[in-house]
C-alpha positions in Angstrom: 163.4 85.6 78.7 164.3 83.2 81.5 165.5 83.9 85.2 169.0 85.5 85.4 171.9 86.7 87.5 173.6 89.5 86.2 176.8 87.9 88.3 176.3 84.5 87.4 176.4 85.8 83.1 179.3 87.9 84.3 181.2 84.2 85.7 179.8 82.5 82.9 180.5 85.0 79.9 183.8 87.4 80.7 184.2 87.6 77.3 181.1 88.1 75.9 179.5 91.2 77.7 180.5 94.7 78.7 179.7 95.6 82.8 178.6 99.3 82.9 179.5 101.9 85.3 177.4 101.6 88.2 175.6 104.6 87.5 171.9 103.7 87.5 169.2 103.1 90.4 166.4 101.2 90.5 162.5 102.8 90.6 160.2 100.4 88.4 158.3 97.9 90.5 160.9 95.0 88.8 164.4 95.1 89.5 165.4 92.8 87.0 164.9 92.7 83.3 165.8 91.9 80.1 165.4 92.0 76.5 166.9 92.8 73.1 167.6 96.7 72.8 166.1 99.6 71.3 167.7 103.2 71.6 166.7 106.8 71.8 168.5 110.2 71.8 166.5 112.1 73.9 168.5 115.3 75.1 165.1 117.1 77.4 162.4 116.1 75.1 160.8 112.6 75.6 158.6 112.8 71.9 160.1 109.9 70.7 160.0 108.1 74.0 156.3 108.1 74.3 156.2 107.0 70.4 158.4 104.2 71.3 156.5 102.7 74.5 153.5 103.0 72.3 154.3 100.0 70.0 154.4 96.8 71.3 157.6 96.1 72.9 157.9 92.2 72.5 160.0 92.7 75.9 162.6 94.7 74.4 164.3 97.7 76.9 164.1 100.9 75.6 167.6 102.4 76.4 167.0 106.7 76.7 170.2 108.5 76.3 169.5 112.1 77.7 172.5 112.9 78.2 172.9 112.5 81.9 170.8 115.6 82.3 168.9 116.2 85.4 167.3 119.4 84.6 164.0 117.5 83.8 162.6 114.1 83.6 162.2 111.8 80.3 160.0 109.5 81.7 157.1 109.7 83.9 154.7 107.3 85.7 152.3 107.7 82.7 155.1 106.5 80.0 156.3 103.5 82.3 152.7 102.3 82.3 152.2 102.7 78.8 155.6 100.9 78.1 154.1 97.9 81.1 150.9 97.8 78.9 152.2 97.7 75.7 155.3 94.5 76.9 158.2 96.6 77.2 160.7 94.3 79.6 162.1 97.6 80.8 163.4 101.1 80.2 167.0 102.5 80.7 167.1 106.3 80.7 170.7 108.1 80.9 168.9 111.3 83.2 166.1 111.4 85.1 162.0 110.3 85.8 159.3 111.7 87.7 156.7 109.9 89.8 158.8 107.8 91.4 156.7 106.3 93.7 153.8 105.6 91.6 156.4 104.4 89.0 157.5 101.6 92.0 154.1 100.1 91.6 154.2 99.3 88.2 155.9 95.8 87.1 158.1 96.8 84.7 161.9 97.3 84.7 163.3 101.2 84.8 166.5 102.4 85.9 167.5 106.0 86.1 170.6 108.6 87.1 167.7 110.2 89.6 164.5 111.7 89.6 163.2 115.4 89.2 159.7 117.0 88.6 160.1 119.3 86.0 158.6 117.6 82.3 160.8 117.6 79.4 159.6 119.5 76.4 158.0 118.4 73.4 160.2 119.5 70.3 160.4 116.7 67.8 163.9 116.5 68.5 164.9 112.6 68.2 167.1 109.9 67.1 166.6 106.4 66.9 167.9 103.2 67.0 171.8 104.3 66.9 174.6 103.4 69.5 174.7 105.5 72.1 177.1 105.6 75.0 176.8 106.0 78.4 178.0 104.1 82.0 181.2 103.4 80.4 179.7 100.8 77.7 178.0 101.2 74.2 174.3 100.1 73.7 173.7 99.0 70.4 170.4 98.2 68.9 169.0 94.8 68.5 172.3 93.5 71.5 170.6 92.4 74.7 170.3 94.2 77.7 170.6 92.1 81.3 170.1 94.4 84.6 168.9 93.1 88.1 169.7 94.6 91.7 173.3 94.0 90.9 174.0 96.5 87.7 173.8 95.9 83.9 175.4 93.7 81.5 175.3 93.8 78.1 176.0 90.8 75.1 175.8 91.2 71.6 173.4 87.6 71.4 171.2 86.4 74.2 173.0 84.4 76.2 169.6 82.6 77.7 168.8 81.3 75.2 171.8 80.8 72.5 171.5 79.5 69.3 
């Protein structure tokens, strides 16, 4: 979507974006990403996270609300290279990954609470595409998602490229 400073759309926008709680650290292999957003409720099972990063992405961020749970990881080095290889811009997960270090290698965006070995289950348990609140903002599907070194920012329009 265009080079970006999550400060300069913070000078440039005030009123059009939310700032979240700097919550989040850095572990894919880019630091900064963007794209349009699509959500998941995924409290300890990460079904409809691998069904996500299975279709093509488009460079949308997958945002992962699990609830800020560290008892075991939603995403894995596996899932970040299937959401790199299938054009996911990046992934956002309110809890925790695994394979940190091989997930550093991989160029895709992912920012986490912390990491964790333990898997998460497998359950079927899943919502989509619903607002879903964390870091002291709302995501909402189809807003856009900014994040570099600096934090997140989020805008209900792109503000790269406005119409």
């Amino acid at each position: 979507m265009g080079n970006f400073k999550t400060a300069d759309l913070c000078d440039d926008f005030p009123s059009l974006i939310q700032i979240a709680t700097p919550l989040l650290q850095d572990y894919g292999g880019l630091t900064s990403f963007c794209g349009k957003i699509v959500t998941v409720q995924a409290f300890g099972d990460n079904t409809l996270v691998k069904e996500e990063l299975g279709k093509i992405g488009k460079g949308q961020v997958l945002v992962v609300d699990g609830s800020a749970s560290t008892r075991c990881a939603l995403v894995g080095d596996q899932l970040a290279q299937m959401g790199y290889d299938n054009s996911w811009s990046g992934i956002v997960v309110n809890g925790c990954i695994r394979d940190s270090k091989d997930i550093s290698k991989i160029a895709i965006g992912l920012k986490a609470i912390n990491t964790v070995p333990n898997k998460s289950s497998r359950k079927g348990m899943k919502d989509i595409n619903i607002p879903v609140s964390f870091a002291g903002i709302t995501f909402y599907p189809q807003h856009y998602l900014y994040a570099d070194e600096d934090g997140i920012v989020l805008a209900d329009r792109n503000l790269l490229h406005p119409k």
